[in-house]
N, CA, C and O atoms as CSV, one atom per row, in Angstrom:
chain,resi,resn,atom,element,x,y,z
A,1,UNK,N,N,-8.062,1.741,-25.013
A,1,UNK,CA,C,-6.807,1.036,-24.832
A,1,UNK,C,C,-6.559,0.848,-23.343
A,1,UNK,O,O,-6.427,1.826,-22.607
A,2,UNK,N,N,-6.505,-0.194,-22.968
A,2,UNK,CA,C,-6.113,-0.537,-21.680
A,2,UNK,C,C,-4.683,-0.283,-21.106
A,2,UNK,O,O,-4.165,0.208,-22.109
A,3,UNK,N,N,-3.924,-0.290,-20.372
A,3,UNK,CA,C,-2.767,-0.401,-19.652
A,3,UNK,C,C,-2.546,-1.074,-18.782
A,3,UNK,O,O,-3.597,-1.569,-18.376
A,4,UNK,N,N,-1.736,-1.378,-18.253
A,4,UNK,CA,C,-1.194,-3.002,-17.762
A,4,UNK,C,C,-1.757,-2.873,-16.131
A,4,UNK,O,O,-1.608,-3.763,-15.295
A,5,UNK,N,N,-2.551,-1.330,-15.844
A,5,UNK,CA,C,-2.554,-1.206,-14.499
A,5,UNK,C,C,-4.292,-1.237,-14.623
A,5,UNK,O,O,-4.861,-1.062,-13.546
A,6,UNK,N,N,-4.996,-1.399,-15.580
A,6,UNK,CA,C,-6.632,-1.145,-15.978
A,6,UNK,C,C,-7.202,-2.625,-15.682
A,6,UNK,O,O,-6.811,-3.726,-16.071
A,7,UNK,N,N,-8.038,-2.325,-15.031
A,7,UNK,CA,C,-9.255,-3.424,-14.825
A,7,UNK,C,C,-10.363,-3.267,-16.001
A,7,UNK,O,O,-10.823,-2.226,-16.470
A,8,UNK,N,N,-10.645,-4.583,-16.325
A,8,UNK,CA,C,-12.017,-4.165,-17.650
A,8,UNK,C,C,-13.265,-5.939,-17.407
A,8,UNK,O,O,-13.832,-6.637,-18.248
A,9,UNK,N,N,-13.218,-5.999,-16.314
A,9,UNK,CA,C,-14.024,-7.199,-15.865
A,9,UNK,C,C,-15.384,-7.629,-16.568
A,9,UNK,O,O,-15.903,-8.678,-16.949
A,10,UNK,N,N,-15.688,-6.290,-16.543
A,10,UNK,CA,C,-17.071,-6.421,-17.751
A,10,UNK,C,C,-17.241,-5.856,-19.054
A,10,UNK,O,O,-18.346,-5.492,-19.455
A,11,UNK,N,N,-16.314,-5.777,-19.657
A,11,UNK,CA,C,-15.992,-4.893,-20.936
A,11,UNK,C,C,-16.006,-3.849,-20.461
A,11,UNK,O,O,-16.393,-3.048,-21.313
A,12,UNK,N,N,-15.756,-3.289,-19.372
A,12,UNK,CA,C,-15.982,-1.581,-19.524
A,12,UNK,C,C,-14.310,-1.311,-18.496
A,12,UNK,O,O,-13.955,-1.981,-17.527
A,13,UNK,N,N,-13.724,-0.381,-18.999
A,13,UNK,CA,C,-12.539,-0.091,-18.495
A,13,UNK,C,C,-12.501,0.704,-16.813
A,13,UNK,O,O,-13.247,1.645,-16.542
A,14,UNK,N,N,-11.690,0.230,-16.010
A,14,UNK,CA,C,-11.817,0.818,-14.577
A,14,UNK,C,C,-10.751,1.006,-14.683
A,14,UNK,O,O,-9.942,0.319,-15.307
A,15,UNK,N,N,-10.449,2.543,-13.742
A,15,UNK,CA,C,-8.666,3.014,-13.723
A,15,UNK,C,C,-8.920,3.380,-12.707
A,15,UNK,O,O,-9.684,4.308,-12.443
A,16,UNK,N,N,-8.049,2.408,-11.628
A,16,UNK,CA,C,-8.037,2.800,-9.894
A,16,UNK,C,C,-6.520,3.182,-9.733
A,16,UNK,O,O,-5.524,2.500,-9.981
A,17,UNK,N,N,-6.606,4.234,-9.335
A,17,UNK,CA,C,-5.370,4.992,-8.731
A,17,UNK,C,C,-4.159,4.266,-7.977
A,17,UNK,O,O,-3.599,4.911,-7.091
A,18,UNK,N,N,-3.758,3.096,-8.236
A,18,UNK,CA,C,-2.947,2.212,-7.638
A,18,UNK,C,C,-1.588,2.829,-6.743
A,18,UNK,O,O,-1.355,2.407,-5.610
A,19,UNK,N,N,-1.027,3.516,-7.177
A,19,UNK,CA,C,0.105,4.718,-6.141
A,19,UNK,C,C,-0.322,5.387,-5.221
A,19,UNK,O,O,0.476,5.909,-4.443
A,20,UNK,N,N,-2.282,5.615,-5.003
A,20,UNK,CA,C,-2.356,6.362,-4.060
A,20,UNK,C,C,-2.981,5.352,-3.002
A,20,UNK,O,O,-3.401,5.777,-1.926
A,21,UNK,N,N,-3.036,3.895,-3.361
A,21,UNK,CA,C,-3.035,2.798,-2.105
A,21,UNK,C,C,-2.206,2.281,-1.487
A,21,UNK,O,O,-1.402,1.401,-1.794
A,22,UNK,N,N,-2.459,3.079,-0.141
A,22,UNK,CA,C,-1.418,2.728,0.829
A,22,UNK,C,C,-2.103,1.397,1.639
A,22,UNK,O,O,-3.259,0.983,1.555
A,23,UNK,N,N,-0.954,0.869,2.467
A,23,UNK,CA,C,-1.080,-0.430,3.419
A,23,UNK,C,C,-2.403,0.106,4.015
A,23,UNK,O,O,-2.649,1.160,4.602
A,24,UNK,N,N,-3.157,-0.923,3.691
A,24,UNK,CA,C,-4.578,-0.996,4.551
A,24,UNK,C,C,-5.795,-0.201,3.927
A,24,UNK,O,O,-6.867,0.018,4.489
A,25,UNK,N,N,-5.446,0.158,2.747
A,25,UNK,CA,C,-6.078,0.549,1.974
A,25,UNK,C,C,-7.646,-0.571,1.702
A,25,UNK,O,O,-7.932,-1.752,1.897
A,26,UNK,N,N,-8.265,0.546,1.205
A,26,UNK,CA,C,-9.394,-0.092,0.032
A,26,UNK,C,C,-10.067,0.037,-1.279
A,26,UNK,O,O,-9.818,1.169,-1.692
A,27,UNK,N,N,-10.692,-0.507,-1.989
A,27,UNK,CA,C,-11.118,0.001,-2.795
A,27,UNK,C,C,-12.081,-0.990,-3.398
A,27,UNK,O,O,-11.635,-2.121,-3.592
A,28,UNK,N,N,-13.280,-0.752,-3.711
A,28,UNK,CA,C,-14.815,-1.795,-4.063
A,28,UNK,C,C,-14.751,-1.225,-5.503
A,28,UNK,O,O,-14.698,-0.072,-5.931
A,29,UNK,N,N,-14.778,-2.612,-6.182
A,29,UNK,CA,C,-15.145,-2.522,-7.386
A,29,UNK,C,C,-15.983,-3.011,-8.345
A,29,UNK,O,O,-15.515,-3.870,-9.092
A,30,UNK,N,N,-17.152,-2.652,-8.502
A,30,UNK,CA,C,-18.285,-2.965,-8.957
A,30,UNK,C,C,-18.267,-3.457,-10.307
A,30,UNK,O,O,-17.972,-2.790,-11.299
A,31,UNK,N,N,-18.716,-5.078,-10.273
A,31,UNK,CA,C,-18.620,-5.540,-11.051
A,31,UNK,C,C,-19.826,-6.846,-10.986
A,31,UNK,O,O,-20.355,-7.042,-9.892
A,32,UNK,N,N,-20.178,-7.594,-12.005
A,32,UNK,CA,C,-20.823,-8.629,-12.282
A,32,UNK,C,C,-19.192,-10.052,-12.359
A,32,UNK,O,O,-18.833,-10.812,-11.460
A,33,UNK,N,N,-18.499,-9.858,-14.024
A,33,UNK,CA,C,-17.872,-10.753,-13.328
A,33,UNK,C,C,-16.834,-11.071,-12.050
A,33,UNK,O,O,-15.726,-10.558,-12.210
A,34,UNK,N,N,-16.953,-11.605,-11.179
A,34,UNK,CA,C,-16.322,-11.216,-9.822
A,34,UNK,C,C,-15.061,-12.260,-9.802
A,34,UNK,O,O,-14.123,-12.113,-9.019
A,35,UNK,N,N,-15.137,-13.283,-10.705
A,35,UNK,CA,C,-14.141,-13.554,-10.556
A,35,UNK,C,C,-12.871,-13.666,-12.027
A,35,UNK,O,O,-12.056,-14.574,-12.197
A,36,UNK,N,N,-13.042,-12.662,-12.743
A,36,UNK,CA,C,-12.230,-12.102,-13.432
A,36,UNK,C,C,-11.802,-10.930,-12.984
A,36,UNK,O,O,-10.798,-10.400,-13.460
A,37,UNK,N,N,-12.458,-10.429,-12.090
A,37,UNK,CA,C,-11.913,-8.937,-11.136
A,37,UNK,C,C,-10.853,-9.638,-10.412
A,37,UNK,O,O,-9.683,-9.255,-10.388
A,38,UNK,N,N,-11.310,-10.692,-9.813
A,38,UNK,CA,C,-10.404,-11.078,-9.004
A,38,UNK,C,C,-9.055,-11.059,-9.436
A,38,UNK,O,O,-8.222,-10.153,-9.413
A,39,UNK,N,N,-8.990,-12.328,-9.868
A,39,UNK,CA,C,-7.703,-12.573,-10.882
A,39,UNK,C,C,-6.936,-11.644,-11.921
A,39,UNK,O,O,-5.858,-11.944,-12.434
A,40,UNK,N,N,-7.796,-10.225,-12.207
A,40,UNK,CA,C,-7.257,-9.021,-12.518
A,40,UNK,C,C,-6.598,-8.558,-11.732
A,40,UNK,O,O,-5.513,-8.103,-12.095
A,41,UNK,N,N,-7.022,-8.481,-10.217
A,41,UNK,CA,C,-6.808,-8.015,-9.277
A,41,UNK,C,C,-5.411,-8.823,-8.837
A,41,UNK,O,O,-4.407,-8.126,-8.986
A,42,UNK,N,N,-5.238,-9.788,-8.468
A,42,UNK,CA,C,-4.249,-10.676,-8.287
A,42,UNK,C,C,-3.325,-10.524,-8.906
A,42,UNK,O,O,-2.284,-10.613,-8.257
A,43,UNK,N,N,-3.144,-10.173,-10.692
A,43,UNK,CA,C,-2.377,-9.811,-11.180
A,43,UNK,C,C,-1.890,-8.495,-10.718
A,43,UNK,O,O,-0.733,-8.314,-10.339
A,44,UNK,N,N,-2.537,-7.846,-10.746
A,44,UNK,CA,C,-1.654,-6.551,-10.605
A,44,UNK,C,C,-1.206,-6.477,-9.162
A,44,UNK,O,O,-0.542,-5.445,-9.063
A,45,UNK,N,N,-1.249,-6.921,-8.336
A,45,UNK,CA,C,-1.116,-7.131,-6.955
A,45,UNK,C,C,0.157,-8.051,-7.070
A,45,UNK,O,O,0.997,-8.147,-6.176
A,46,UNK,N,N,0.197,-8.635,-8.126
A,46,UNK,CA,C,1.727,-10.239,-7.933
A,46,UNK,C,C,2.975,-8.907,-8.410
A,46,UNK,O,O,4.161,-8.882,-8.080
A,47,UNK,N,N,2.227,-7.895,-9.265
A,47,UNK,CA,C,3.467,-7.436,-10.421
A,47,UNK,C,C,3.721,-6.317,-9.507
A,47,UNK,O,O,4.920,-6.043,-9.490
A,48,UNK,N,N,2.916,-5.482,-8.642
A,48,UNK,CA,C,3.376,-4.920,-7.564
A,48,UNK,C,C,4.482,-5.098,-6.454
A,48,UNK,O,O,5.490,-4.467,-6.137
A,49,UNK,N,N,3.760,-6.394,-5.942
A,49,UNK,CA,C,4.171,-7.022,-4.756
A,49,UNK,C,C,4.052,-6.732,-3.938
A,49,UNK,O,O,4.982,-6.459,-3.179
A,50,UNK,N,N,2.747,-6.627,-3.635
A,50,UNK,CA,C,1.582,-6.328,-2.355
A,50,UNK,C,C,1.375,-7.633,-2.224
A,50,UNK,O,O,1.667,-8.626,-2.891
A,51,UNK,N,N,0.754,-7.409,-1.131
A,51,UNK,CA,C,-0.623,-8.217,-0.058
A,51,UNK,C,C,-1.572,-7.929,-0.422
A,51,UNK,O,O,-1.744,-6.792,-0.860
A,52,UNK,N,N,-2.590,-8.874,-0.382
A,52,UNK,CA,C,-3.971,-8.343,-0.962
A,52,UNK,C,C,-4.634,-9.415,-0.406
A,52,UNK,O,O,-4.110,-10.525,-0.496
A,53,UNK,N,N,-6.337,-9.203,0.492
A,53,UNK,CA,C,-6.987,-9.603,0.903
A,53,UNK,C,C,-8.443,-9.303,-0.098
A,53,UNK,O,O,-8.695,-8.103,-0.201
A,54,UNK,N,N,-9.132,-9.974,-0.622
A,54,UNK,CA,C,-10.254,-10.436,-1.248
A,54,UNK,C,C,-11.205,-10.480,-0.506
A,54,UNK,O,O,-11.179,-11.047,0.586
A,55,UNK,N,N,-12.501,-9.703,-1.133
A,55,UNK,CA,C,-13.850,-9.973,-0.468
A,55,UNK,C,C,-15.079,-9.857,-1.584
A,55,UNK,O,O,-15.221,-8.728,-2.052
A,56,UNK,N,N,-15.792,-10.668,-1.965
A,56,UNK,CA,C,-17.154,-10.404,-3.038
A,56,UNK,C,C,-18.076,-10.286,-2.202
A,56,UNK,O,O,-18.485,-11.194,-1.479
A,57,UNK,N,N,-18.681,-8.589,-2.245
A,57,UNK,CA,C,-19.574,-8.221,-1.461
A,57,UNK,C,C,-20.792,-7.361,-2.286
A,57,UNK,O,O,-20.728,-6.685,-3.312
A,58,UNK,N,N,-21.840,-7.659,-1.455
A,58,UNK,CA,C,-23.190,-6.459,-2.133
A,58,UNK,C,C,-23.153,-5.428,-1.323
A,58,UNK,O,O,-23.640,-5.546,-0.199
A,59,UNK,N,N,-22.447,-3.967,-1.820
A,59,UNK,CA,C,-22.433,-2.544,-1.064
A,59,UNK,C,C,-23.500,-1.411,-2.160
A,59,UNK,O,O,-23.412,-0.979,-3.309
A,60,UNK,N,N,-24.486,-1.281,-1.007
A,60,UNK,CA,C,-25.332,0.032,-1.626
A,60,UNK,C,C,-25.807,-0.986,-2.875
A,60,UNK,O,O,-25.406,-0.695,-4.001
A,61,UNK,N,N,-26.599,-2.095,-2.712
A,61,UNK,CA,C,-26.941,-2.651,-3.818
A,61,UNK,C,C,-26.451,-3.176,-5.047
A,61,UNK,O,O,-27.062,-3.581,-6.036
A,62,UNK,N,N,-25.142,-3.086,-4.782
A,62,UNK,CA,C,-24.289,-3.296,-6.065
A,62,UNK,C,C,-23.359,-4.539,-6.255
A,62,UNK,O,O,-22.200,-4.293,-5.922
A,63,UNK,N,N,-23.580,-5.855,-6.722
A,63,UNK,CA,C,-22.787,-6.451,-6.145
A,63,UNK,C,C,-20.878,-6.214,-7.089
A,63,UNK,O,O,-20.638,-5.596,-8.126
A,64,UNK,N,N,-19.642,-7.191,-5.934
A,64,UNK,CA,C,-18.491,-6.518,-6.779
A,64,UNK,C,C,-17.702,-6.699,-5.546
A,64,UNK,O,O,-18.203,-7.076,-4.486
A,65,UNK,N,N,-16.433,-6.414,-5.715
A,65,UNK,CA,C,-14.980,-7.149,-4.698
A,65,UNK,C,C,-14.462,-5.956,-4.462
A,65,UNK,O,O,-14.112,-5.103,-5.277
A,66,UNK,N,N,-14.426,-5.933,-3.144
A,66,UNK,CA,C,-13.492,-5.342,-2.263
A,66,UNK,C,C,-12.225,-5.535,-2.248
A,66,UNK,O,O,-12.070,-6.745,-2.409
A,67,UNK,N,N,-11.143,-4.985,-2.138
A,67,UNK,CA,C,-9.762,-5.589,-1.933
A,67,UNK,C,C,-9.258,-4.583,-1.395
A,67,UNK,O,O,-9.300,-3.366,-1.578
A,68,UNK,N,N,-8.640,-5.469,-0.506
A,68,UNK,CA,C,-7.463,-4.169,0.419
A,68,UNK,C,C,-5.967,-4.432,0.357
A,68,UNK,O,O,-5.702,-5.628,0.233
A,69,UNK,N,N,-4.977,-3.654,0.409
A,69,UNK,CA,C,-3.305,-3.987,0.321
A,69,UNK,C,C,-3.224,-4.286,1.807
A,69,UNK,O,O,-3.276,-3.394,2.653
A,70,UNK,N,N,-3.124,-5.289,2.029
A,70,UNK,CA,C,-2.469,-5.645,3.427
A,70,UNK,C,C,-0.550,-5.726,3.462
A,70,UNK,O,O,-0.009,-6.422,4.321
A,71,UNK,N,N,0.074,-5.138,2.699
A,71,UNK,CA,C,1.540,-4.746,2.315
A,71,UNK,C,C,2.327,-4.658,1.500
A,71,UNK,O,O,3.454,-4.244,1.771
């Protein structure tokens, strides 16, 4: 069961600690589809009401989006 704060980009459920990202934060999330992360990501970022800066990057071989709270 998901919750309104869960990423599941590739069928598989991700639970990132969202209260413990502070301004300038990061967090890489490894994924194939990158741009349903995104727009996961975006959502929960609009219902917050953060800042959020976007990046689809290959780290340690893995490709998957970076995002940081810029406020």
């Amino acid at each position: 069961m998901l919750t309104l704060y869960d990423l599941d980009p590739d069928g598989v459920k991700i639970i990132v600690d969202w209260d413990s990202m502070v301004v300038n934060a990061s967090v890489f999330i490894p994924c194939i589809n990158t741009k349903k992360t995104i727009a996961e990501c975006r959502r929960i970022f609009k219902l917050k009401e953060w800042g959020i800066e976007i990046r689809v990057l290959v780290e340690d071989t893995k490709l998957g989006v970076r995002i940081w709270r810029t406020y």
